[in-house]
C-alpha positions as CSV (number, residue, x, y, z in Angstrom):
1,X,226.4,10.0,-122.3
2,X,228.6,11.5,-124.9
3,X,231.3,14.3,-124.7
4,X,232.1,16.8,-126.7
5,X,233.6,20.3,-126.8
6,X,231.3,22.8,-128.0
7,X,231.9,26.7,-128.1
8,X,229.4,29.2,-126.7
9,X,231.1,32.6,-127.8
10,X,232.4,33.7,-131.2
11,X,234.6,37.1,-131.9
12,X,233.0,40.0,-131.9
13,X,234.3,43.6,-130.9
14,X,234.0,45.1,-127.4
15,X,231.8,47.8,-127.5
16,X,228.8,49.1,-125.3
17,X,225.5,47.1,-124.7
18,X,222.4,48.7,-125.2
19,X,220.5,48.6,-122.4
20,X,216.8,46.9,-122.5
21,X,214.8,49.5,-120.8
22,X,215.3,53.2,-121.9
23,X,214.0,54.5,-118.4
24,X,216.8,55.9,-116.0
25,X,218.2,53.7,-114.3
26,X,221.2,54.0,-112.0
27,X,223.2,50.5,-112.0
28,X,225.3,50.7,-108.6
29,X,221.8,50.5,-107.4
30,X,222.1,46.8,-108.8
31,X,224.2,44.0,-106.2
32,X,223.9,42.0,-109.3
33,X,225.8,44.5,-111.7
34,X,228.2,45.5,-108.8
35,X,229.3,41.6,-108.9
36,X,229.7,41.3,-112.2
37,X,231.9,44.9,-112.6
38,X,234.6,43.0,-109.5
39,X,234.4,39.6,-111.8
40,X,235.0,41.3,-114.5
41,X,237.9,43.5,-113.1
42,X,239.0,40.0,-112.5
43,X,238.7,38.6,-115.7
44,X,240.5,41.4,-117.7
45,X,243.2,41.2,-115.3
46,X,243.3,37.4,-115.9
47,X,243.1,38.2,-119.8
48,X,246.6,41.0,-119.4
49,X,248.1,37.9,-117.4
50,X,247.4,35.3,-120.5
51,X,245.0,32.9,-118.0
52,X,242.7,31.7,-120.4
53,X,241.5,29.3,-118.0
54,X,240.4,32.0,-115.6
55,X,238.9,34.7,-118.5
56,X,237.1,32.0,-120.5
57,X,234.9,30.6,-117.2
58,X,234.5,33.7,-115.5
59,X,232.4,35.1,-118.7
60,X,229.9,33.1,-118.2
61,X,228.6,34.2,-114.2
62,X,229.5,37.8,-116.0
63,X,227.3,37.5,-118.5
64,X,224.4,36.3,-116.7
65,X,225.2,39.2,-114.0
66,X,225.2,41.8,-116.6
67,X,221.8,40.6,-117.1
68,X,220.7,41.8,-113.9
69,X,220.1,37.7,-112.9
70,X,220.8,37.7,-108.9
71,X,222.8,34.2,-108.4
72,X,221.8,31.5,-106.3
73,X,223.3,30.1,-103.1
74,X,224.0,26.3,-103.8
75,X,225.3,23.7,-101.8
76,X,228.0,21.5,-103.8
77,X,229.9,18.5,-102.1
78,X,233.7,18.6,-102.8
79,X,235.7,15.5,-102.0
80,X,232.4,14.9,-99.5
81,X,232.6,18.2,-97.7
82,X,229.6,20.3,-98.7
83,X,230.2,23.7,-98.9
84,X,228.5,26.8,-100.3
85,X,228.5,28.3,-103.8
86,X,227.1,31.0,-105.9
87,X,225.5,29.4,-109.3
88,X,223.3,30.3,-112.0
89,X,222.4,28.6,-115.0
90,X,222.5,29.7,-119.3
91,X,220.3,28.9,-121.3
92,X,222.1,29.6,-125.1
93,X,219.9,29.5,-127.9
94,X,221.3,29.8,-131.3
95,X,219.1,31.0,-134.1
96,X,219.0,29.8,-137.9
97,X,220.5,31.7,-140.6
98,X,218.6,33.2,-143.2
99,X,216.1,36.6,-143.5
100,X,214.1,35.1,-140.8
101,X,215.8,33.3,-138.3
102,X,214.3,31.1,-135.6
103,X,215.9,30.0,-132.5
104,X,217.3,26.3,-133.0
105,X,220.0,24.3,-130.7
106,X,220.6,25.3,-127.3
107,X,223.0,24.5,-125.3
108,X,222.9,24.7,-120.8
109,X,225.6,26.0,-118.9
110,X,226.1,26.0,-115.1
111,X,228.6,28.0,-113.6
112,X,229.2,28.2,-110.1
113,X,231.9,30.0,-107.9
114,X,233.3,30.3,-104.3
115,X,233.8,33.4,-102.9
116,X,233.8,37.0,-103.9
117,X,236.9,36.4,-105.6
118,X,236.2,33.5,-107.6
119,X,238.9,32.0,-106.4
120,X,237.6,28.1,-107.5
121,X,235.0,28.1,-110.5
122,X,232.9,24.9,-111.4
123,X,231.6,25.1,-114.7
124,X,229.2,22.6,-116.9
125,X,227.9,22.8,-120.4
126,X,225.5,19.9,-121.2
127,X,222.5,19.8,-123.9
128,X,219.7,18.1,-122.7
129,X,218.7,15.2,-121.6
130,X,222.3,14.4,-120.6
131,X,224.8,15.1,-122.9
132,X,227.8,16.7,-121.8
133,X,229.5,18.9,-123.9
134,X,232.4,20.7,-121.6
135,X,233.4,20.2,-118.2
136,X,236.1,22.8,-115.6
137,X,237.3,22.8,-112.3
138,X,239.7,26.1,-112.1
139,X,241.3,26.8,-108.6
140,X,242.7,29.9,-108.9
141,X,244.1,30.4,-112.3
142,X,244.1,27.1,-113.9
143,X,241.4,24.3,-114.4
144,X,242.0,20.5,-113.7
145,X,242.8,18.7,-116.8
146,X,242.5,15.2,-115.7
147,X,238.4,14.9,-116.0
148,X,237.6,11.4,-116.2
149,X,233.8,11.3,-116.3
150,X,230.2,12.7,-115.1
151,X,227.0,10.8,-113.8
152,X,223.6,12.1,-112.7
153,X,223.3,15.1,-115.5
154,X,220.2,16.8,-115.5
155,X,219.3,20.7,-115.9
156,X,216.1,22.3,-117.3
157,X,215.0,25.7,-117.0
158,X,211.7,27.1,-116.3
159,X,209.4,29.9,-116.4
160,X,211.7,32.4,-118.3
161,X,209.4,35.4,-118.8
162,X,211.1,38.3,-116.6
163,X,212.4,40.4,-118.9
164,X,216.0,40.8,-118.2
165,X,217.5,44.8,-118.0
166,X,221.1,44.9,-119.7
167,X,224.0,46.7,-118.7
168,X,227.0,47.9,-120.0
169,X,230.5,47.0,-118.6
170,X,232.5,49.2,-117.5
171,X,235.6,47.4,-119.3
172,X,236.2,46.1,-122.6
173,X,235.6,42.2,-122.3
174,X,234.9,40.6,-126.0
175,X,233.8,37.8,-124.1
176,X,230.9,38.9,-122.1
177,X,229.5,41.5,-125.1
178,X,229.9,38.4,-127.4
179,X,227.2,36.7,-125.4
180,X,224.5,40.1,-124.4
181,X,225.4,42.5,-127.6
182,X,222.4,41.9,-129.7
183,X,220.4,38.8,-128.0
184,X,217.5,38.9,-126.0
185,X,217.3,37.8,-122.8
186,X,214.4,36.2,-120.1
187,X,215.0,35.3,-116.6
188,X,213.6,32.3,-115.0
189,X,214.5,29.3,-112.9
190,X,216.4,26.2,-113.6
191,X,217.0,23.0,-111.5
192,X,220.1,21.2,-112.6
193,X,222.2,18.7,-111.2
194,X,225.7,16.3,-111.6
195,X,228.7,14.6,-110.1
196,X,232.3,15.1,-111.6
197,X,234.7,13.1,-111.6
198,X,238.6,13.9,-111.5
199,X,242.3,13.0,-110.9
200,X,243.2,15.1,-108.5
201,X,247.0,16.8,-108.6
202,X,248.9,19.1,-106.6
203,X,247.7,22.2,-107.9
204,X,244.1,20.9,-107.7
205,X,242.9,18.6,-105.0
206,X,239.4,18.1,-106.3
207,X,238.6,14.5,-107.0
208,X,234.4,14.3,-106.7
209,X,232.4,17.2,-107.2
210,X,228.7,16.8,-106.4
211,X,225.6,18.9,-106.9
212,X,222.4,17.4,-106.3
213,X,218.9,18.8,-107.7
214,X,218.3,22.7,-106.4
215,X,216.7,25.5,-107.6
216,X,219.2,27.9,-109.5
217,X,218.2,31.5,-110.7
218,X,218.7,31.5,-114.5
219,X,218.8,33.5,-118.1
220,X,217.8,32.3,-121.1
221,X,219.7,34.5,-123.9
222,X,218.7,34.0,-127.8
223,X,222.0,34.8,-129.0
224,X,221.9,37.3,-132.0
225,X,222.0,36.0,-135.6
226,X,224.1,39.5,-136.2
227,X,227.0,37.7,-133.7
228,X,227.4,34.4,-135.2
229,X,223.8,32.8,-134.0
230,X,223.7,29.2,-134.4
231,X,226.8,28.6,-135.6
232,X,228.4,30.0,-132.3
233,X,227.4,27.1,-130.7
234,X,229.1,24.5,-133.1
235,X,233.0,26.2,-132.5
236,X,235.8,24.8,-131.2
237,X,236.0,26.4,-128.0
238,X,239.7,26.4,-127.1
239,X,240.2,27.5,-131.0
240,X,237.6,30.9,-130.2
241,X,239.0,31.6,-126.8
242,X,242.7,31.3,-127.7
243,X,241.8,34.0,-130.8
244,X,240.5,36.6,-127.6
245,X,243.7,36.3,-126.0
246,X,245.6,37.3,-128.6
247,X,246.7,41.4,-128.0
């Protein structure tokens, strides 16, 4: 196993996201878009407080909640207690360059969180079979910077053919537009699986963090050539994430 650090969002301007179905459609009908409006209440205000931490992670469950994807109930073992989460799981496919692209790399995220209010967020990137590429454990505000190492990586995702319906947020987050402004989206399921491994300190206690094989919903999103394709998943990702902070 190899790590790495590998972006999944470039800079792009906030703006509204078309929506995939032209039929009315009333969104608070939606408890997946009434999530991911609170998260992302939470992750603006986390953006005006300068917690990168906290705004970068939170995009992710935002993104795939935007997509209409209802999350999963997971259980995750933490320091050997086994407790519940919500999770789901991104696909990110980045196209080629060129007149006619083609969708190329792709890289797997798992995000899962503990409560309404996110208060802890455990987040994964790996490429398959079992390469890890980024690695959190944020309690509250900031994520545990001691990781030491990973076993048992796995994900895959199946069946993605539901078309996904796309809504617009409410508030401006470059993040979340950056990954559902322009790409296409299926839904589907993923299985996916890992322990982490960490020095635990007094902000975090979290030594051992466990998931073991379970169905998670998922989305696989083609990310849009127009937006950086490919190359958006070959950027520094502290480097991007630092440049949407700035006011």
């Amino acid at each position: 196993m190899r790590v790495g650090h590998i972006a999944t969002l470039g800079i792009a301007a906030a703006g509204i996201v078309v929506g995939a179905c032209s039929s009315p459609f009333n969104p608070q009908s939606s408890a997946s878009y009434r999530l991911g409006v609170h998260l992302d209440t939470l992750a603006v205000n986390a953006a005006s407080a300068g917690q990168v931490d906290r705004y970068r992670l939170l995009a992710y469950p935002i993104a795939a909640l935007m997509e209409n994807l209802a999350p999963s109930t997971v259980s995750m073992t933490v320091n050997g207690t086994a407790s519940n989460f919500k999770a789901v799981v991104l696909e990110l496919v980045g196209e080629t360059a060129g007149s006619s692209p083609v969708p190329s790399d792709s890289v797997f995220v798992v995000a899962a969180w503990s409560d309404s209010n996110a208060s802890k967020v455990i987040y994964v990137q790996m490429a398959q079979p079992d390469t890890l590429e980024d690695v959190a454990d944020l309690a509250d505000t900031v994520a545990n910077p001691a990781f030491d190492s990973a076993t048992g990586l796995a994900v895959a995702v199946t069946g993605a053919t539901k078309h996904c319906r796309t809504f617009s947020l409410p508030l401006t987050n470059a993040a979340v537009t950056d990954f559902i402004t322009g790409s296409s989206c299926a839904a589907g399921t993923a299985s996916a699986a890992f322990t982490l491994y960490f020095t635990a300190n007094a902000t975090n206690p979290d030594s051992v963090i466990s998931l073991a094989s379970q169905p998670i919903n998922a989305a696989r999103l083609v990310l849009s050539p127009n937006t950086g394709g490919q190359e958006r998943l070959r950027l520094p990702s502290s480097r991007i994430f630092r440049s949407y902070m700035r006011p």
